[in-house]
C-alpha positions in Angstrom: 105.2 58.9 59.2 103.6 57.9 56.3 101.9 60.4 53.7 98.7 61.0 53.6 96.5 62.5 50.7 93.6 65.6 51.1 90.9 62.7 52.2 93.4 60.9 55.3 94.0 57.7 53.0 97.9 56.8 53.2 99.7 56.4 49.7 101.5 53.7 49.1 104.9 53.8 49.1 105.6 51.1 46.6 103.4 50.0 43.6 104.4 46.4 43.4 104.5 45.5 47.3 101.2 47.3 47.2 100.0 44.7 45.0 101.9 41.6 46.7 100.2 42.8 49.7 96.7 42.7 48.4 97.3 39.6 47.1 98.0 37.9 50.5 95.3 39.6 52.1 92.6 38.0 49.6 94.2 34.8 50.1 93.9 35.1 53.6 90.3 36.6 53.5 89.4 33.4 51.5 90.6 30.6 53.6 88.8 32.3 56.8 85.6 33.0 55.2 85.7 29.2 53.7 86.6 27.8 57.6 84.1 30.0 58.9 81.5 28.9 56.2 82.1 25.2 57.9 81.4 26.2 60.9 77.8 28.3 60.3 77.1 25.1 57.9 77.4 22.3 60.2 75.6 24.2 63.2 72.7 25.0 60.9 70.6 22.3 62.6 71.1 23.0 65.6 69.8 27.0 65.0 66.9 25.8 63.6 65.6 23.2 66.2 67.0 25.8 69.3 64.4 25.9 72.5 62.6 29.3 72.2 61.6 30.2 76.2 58.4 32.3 75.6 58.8 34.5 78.3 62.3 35.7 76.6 60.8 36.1 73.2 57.7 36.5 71.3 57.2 34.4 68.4 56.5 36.4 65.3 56.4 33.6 62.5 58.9 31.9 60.8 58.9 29.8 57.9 62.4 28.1 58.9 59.9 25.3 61.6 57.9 24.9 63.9 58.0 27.1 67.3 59.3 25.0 70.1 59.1 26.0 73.6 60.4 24.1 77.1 57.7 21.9 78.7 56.9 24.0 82.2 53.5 23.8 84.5 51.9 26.2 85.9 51.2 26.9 89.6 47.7 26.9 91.2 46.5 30.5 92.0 45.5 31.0 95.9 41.9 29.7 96.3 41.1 33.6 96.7 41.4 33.9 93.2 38.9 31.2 91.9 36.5 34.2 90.8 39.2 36.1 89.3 38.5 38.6 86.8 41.2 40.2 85.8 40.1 43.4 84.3 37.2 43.9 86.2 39.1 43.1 89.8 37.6 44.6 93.2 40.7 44.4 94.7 41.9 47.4 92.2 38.5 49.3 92.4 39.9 51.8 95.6 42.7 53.1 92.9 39.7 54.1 90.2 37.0 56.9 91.0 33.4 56.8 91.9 32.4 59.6 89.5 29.6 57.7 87.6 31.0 54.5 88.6 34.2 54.4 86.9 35.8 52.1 89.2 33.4 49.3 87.3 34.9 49.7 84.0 37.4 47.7 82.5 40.8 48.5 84.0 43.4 45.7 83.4 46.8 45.1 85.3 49.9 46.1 83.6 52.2 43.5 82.6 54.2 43.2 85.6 50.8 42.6 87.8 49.5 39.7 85.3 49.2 36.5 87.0 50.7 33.2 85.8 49.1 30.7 87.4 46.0 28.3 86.7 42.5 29.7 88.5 41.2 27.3 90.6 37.4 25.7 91.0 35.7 26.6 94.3 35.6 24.2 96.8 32.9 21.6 96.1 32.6 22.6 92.2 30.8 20.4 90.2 30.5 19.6 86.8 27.6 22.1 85.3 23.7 20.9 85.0 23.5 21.0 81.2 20.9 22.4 79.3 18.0 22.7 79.2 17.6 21.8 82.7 20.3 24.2 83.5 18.4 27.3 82.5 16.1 26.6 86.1 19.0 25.2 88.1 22.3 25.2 89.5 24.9 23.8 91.4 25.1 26.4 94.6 28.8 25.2 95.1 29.8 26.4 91.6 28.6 29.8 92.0 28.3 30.3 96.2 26.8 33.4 96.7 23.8 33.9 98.5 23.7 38.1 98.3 21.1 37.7 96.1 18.6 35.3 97.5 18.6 37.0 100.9 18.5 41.2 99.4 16.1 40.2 96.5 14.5 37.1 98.1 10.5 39.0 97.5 11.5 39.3 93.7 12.0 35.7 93.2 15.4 36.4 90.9 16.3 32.7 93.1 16.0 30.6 95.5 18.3 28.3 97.2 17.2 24.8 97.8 19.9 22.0 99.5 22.6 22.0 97.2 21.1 24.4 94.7 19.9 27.6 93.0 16.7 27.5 91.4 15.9 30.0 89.0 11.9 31.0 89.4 11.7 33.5 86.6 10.9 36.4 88.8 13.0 39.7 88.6 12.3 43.3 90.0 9.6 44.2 87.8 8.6 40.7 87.3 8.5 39.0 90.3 5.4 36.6 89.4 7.3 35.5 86.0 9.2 36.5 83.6 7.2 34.9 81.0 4.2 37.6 81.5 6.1 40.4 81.3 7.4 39.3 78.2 3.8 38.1 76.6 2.5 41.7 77.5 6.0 43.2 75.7 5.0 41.2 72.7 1.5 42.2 72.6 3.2 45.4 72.6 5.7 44.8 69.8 4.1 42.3 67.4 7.5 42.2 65.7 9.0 40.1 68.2 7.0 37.3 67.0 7.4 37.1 63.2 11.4 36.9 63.3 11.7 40.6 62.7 13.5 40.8 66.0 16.5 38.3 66.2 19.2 40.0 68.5 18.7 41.9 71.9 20.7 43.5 74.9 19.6 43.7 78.4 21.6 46.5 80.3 21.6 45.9 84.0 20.4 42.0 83.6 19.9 40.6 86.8 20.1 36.6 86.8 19.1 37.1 82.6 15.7 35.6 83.0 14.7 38.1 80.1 17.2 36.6 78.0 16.6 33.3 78.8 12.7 33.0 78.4 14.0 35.1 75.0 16.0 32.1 73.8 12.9 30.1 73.5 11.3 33.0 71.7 14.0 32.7 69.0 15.2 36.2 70.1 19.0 35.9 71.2 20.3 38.5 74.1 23.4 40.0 75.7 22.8 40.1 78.7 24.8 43.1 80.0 25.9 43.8 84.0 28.5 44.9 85.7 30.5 43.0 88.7 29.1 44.8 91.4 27.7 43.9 95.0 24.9 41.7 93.7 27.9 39.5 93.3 27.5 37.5 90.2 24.8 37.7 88.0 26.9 37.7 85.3 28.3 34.4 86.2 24.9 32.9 87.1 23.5 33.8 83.7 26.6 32.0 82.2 26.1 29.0 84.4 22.2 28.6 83.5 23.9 28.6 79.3 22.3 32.2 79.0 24.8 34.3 77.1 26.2 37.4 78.8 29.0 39.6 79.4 30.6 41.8 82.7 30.3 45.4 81.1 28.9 48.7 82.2 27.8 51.8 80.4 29.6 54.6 82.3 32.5 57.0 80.8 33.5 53.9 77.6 31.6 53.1 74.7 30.0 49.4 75.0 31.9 47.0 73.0 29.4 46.8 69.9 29.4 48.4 66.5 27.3 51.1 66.2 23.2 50.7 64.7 23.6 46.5 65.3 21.1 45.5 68.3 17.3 45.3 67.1 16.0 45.7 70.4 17.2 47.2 74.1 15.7 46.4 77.3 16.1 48.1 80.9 14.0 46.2 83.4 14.7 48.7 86.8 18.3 48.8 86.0 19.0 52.0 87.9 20.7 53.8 85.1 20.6 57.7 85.1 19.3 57.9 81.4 18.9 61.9 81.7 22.1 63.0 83.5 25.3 63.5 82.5 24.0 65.4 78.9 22.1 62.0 78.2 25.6 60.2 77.3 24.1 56.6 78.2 21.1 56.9 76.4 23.3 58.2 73.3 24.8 54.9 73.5 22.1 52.8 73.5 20.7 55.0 70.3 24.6 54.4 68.6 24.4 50.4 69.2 20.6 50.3 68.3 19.7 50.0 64.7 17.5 52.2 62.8 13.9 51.0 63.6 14.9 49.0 66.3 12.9 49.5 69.4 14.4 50.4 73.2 11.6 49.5 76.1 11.9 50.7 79.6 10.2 49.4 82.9 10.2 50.8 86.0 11.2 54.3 86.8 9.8 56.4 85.6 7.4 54.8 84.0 4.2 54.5 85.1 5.0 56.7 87.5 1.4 57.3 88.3 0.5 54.2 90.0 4.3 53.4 91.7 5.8 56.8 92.9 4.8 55.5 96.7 6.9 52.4 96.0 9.8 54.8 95.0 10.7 56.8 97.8 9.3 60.0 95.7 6.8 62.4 95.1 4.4 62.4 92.2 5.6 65.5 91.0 9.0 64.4 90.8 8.3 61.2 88.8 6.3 63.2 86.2 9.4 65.5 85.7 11.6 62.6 85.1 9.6 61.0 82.6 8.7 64.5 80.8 12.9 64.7 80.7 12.9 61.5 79.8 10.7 62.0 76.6 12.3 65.0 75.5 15.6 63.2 75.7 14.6 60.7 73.3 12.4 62.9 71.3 15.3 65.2 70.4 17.8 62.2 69.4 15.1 60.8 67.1 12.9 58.3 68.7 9.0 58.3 69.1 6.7 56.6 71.5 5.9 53.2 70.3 3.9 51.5 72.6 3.3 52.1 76.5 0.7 49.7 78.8 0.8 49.1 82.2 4.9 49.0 83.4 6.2 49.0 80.0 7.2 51.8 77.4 8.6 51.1 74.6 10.3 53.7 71.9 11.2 53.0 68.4 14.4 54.6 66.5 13.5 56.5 63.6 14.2 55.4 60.3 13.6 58.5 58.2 16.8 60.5 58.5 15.0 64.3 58.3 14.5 63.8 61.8 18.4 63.9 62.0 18.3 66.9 59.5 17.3 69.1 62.2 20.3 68.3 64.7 22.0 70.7 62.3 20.9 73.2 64.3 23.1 74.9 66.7 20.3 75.2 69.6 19.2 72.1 69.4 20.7 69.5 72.0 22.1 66.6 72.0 24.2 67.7 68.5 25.3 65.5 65.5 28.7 64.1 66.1 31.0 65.6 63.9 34.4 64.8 66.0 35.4 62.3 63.2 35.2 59.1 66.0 34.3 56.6 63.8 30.9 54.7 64.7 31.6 51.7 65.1 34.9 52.5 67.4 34.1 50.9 70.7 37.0 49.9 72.3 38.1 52.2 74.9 36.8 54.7 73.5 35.1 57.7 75.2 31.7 58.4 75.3 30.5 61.6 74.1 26.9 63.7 74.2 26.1 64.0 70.7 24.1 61.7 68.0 26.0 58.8 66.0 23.6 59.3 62.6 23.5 56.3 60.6 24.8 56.1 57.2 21.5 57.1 55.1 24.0 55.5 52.1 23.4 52.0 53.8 19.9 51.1 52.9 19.4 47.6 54.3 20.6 48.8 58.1 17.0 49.2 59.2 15.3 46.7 60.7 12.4 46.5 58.6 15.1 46.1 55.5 16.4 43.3 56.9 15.3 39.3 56.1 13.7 38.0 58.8 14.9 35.4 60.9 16.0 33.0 59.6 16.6 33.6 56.5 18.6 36.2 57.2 21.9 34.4 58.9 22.8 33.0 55.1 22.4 36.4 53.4 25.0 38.5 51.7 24.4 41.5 54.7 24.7 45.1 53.0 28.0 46.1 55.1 30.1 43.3 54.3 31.3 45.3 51.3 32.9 48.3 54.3 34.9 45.9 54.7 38.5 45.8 53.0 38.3 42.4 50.6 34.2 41.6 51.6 31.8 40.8 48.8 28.9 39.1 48.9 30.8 36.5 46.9 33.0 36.5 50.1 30.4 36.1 52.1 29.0 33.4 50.4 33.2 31.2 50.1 32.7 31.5 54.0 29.4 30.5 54.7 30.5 27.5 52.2 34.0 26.8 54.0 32.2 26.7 57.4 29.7 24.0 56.8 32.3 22.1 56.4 35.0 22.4 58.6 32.4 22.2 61.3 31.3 18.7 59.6 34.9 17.8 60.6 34.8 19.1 64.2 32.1 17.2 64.9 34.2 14.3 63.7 36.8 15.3 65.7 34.7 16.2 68.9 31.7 14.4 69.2 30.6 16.4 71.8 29.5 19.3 69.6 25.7 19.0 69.3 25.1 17.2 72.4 24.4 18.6 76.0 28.4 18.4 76.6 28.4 21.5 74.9 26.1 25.0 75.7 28.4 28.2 75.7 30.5 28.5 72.8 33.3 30.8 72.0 34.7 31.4 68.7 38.2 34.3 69.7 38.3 35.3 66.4 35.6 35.2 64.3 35.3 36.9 60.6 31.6 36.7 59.2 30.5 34.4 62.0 30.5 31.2 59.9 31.7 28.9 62.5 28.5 30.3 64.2 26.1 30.0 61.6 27.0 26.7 60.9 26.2 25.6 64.3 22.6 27.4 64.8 21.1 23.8 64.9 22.6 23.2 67.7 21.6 23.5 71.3 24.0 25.6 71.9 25.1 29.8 71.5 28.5 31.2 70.3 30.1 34.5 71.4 32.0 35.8 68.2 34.6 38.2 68.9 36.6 40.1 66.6 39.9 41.5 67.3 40.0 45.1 67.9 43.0 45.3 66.0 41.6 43.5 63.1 38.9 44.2 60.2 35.6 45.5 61.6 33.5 42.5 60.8 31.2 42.5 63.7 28.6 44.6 61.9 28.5 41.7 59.6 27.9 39.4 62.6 25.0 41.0 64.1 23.4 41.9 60.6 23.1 38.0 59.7 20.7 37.6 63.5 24.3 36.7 65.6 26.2 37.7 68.4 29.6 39.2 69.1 31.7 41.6 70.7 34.9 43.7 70.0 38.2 42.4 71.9 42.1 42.6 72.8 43.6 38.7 73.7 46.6 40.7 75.0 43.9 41.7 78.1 41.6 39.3 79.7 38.1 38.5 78.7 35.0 40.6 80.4 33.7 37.2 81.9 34.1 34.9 85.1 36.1 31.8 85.2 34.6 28.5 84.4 32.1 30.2 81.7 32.5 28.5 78.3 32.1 24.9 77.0 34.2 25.3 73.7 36.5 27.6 72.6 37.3 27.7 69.0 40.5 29.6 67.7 41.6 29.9 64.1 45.0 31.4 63.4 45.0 33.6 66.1 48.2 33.3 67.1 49.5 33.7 63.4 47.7 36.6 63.4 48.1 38.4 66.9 51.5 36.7 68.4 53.4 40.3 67.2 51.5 42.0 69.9 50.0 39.6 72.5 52.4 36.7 74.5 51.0 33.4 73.5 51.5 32.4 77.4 49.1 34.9 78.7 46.0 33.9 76.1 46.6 30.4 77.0 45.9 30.9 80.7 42.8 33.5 79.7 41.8 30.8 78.0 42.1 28.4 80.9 40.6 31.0 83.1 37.1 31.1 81.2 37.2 27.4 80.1 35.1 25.4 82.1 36.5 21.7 84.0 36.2 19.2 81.1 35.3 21.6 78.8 36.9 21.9 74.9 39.7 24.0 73.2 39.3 23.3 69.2 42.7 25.3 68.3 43.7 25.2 64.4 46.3 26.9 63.5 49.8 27.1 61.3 52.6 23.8 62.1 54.4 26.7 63.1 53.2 27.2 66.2 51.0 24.0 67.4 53.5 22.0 68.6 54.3 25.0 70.9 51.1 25.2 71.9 50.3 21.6 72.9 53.1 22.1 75.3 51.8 24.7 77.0 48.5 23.4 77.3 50.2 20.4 79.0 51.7 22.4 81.6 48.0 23.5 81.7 46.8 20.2 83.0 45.2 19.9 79.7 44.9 16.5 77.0 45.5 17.3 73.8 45.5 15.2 70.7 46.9 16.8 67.3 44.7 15.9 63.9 44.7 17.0 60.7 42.7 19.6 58.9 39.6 18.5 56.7 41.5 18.5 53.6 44.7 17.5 54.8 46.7 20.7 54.6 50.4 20.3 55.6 51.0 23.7 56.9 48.1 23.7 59.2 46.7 21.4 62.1 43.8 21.1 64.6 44.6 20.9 68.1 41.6 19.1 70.3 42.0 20.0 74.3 40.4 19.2 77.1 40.8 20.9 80.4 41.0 18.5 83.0 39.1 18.6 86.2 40.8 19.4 89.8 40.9 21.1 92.9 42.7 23.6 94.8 45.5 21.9 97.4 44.0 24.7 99.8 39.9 23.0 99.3 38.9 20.8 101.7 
């Protein structure tokens, strides 16, 4: 046995062989690192240009090439599914409880539930009636449900005639046109007349027939409902190219930023403002900005002249509506305007009203939890008052430019944001214009009737919006809830948008969008969502013959044109406007067919 020194190292037991033996071993060492070297070498290739399957890994980025990926298809989902929404399912709503109306909220599969397969069109789908003409009408085949027009048929929400829908105007506290209502809410609110009013939200929408007649108005809505057993009004306000989203204001913050929407609207939509410590009216005040105006119709106001309609009692109606002002009173708005079946309030602008929520018997209190404001996805509701920033001068709505000036200015709160300026602001704008000069190269479609309901999936100031407000046509911009908070910029500068997660599905029905635009956000997002499952989302709420503009990194477009094929979809690879090596655009079309299942 060999001996061994105090730390278990042997000693060797001869100087010179010890040296003899080292010698070999480096020769050795040498020639098997150099054969080995050969190998590695010569299979380099190869390495680099391997098939990556998607479902095994998720790409990441790599500067090495281009992702690659096997060519597969993609079944056909059971003709069940062709309404599919996948977060908002009713097939799931028995495992979700009915304390105020959870079930409704957003409550996506987990991964192992997540389908992989195409949606299909209903039987007889036809390609959409574009706008204008599809704001009155609609193919009854594309969106077959007749719950309405038989429960609400008195209202004139509307009215099925041979092979369509036709949209009358009329709503619950409409019912002879939505077009009055609105001329008596204007006489109300001079403001929505002179572009001080640009961006709205109509909780509980019905069909969107406010929204709609708002569009001509210059006054652009979100029309806000949830999927419930009117069926669809969601997707019919998405077929007539009226912009709206499923959603539901219940135990979750809505997905806006906080003090963003210059006006609110509840035409009859049921809501229990009062209960519940006043938790949905809080949220309308958090997403409303300061001076922007929230009108009511229908109970409980006017409760004088409609209690009989109401299944009530006088005395009960005047309660609610004393409540009701309190309730608003105490989280700082006043009494605006009221006529007829219309009351509208305005939020305060003058922060000492907030001054007095400091004390500890008044009710509904500050909120000093440390939530952040504008934190609105998946995030709990909770009864207190989101005070806005008194630092932030240009937030109220009288501060702002008018419409239209005020898409193309430098917005106050771009500089919250980590890297925004108003010189940033202003490269963007700039950058826009002209890559959506290209586009329109590229896609000819873009400005014609082809083209009504836009999406761009992930959106930074809203450029790619703003430099399509010509055009007949609306853009959803979404910004990732993972990324900047931008969206305040959005809806400062008179635009639209929402907060959002591409590893879950979009709140919308299939068949909904005209154009989907997409910059980098699979270089951005691809560490946390599977670029399979935002292909097929996007499939899902991609209308038959409708567009994908995809731009993103030669890394992964290759991959992605693949996929898309196993989509059914035609794509055709171009090149940026300024000819950038490292980046192409990728122009899709989805492809029209039906279910083997349809007759």
């Amino acid at each position: 046995m060999k001996n061994k020194d105090k730390d278990g190292k042997p000693y060797p037991s001869n100087k010179n062989s010890w040296k003899v033996q080292v010698a070999l071993m480096v020769v050795v060492l040498c020639g098997l690192s150099f054969y080995l070297g050969g190998i590695f070498c010569s299979e380099k290739e190869t390495y680099l240009t391997k098939e990556v399957n998607l479902e095994d890994e998720t790409p990441r980025g790599n500067a090495n090439g281009p992702l690659q990926t096997k060519a597969s298809s993609f079944p056909e989902c059971s003709a069940d599914y062709q309404d599919y929404t996948p977060c908002t399912d009713p097939r799931r709503w028995k495992k979700y409880g009915l304390h105020r109306l959870t079930f409704m909220e957003r409550h996506c599969p987990p991964n192992f539930e997540r389908k992989e397969c195409l949606v299909p069109p209903p039987d007889g789908y036809k390609v959409p009636i574009r706008w204008p003409k599809s704001k009155n009408e609609c193919w009854y085949r594309n969106v077959p449900y007749d719950w309405i027009n038989k429960q609400k048929s008195n209202q004139h929400w509307l009215v099925k005639e041979g092979e369509k829908f036709i949209f009358p105007g009329g709503g619950t506290m409409f019912p002879n046109g939505v077009g009055k209502y609105v001329d008596l809410m204007e006489d109300l609110i001079p403001q929505m007349k002179d572009g001080t009013i640009r961006t709205a939200i109509d909780t509980g929408c019905g069909v969107a027939s406010w929204g709609g007649d708002l569009l001509d108005r210059g006054i652009l809505t979100v029309s806000l409902a949830p999927r419930d057993n009117h069926e669809a009004q969601v997707q019919f306000a998405l077929e007539r190219g009226i912009p709206a989203v499923l959603g539901i204001i219940s135990t979750q913050r809505l997905p806006f930023p906080s003090n963003s929407f210059d006006m609110a609207h509840c035409s009859r939509c049921l809501i229990p403002w009062t209960e519940f410590g006043g938790v949905y009216l809080l949220e309308v005040h958090r997403i409303l900005r300061p001076g922007g105006f929230w009108v009511l119709s229908g109970p409980p106001v006017n409760y004088e002249n409609r209690w009989r309609g109401w299944n009530t009692t006088i005395e009960e109606q005047r309660s609610d509506y004393e409540k009701l002002q309190d309730l608003l009173t105490s989280m700082c708005f006043k009494l605006f305007n009221k006529k007829d079946d219309i009351a509208v309030w305005q939020k305060l602008t003058d922060n000492s009203c907030y001054k007095k929520l400091d004390n500890p018997d008044n009710y509904p209190p500050k909120c000093d939890d440390g939530t952040e404001p504008d934190s609105a996805w998946y995030t709990p509701l909770r009864p207190c008052v989101v005070v806005p920033n008194p630092a932030t001068k240009k937030l109220k709505l009288n501060a702002l430019a008018k419409w239209p000036e005020r898409l193309h200015v430098a917005p106050e709160r771009v500089s919250d944001v980590r890297g925004g300026s108003e010189g940033a602001f202003k490269h963007d704008d700039s950058k826009w214009k002209v890559r959506v000069k290209h586009y329109k190269k590229l896609l000819p479609a873009i400005g014609t009737e082809k083209i009504r309901n836009v999406m761009d999936m992930n959106t930074l100031y809203g450029g790619f919006a703003a430099a399509l407000v010509e055009d007949p046509l609306w853009v959803m911009n979404v910004v990732s809830s993972y990324a900047a908070n931008t969206l305040p910029v959005v809806y400062d500068r008179g635009l639209i948008g929402t907060f959002h997660d591409w590893c879950e599905a979009f709140s919308t029905y299939p068949r909904t969008y005209d154009l989907l635009h997409l910059d980098n956000l699979f270089t951005a997002e691809s560490h946390r969502c599977e670029m399979k499952y935002v292909l097929l989302e996007m499939d899902r709420i991609l209308r038959p013959n409708g567009y994908a503009i995809i731009r993103e990194s030669s890394y992964f477009i290759d991959a992605v044109s693949t996929m898309a094929k196993g989509m059914r979809w035609s794509c055709r690879k171009e090149g940026t406007e300024y000819g950038v090596q490292n980046e192409k655009i990728l122009i899709c079309q989805k492809k029209l067919w039906y279910s083997k299942e349809s007759s």
